[in-house]
C-alpha positions in Angstrom: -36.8 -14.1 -38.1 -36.1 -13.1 -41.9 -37.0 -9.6 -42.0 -34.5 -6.7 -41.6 -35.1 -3.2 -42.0 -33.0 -1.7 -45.5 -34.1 2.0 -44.8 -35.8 4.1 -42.4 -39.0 3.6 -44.2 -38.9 -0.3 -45.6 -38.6 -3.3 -44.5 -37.0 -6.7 -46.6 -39.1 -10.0 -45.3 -37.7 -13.3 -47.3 -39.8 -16.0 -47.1 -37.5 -18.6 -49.7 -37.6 -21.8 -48.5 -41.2 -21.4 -46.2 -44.3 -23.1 -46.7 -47.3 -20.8 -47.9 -49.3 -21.0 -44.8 -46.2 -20.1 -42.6 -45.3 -17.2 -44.7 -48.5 -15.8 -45.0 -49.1 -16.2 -40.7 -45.1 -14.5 -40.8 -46.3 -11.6 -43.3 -49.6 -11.0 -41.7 -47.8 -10.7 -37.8 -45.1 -7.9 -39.8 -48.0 -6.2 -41.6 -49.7 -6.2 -38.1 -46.7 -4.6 -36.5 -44.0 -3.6 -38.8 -42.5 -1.3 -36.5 -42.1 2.2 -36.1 -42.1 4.5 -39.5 -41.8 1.7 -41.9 -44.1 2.4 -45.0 -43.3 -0.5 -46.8 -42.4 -4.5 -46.9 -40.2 -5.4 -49.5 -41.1 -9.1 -49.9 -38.3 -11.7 -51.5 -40.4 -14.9 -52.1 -38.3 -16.3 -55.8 -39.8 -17.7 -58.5 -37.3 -20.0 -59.9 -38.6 -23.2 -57.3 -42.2 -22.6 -58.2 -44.8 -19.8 -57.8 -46.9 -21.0 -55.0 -45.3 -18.4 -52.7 -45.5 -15.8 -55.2 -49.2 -16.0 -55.7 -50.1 -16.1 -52.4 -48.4 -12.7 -51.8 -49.5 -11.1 -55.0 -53.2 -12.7 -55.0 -54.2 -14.4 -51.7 -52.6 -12.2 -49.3 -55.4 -9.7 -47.5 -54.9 -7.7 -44.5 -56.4 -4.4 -43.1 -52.7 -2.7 -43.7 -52.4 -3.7 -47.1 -52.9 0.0 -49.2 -51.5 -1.8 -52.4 -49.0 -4.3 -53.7 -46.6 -3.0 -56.7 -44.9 -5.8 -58.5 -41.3 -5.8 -59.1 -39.1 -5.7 -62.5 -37.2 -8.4 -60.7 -40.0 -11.5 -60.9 -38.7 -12.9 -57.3 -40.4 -9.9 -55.5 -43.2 -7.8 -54.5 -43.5 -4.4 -52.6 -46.1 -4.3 -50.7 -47.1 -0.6 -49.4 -48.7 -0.1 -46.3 -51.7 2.6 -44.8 -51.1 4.9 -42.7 -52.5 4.4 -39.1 
């Protein structure tokens, strides 16, 4: 869909343009299976158009894989790291 992998070890997901409820069911399916190695999900959600998506990553977004979320220098992104299985 929108995600492409940027190193051996993360993966970019953009969710611009998405409603929150479709991004979130999109982020929760790659944090279920992000594939092979990946560590982290680099998440581009902006913040110029409103915040909506941006809180929902950086406070409403839960999932078992979730070891932490690390906000970026650039306000139109989060990184969120992932546990190992």
């Amino acid at each position: 869909m929108r995600a492409r992998k940027v190193s051996s070890t993360v993966l970019e997901a953009d969710i611009h343009g998405m409603y929150e409820e479709d991004a979130r069911h999109y982020l929760e399916g790659l944090l279920s299976h992000p594939g092979k190695g990946i560590e982290e999900i680099l998440v581009i959600h902006g913040y110029s158009h409103g915040q909506v998506l941006q809180n929902m990553v950086r406070c409403k977004l839960k999932h078992p894989r979730l070891a932490g979320k690390l906000v970026s220098l650039n306000p139109g992104a989060t990184r969120l790291l992932l546990r190992r299985l």
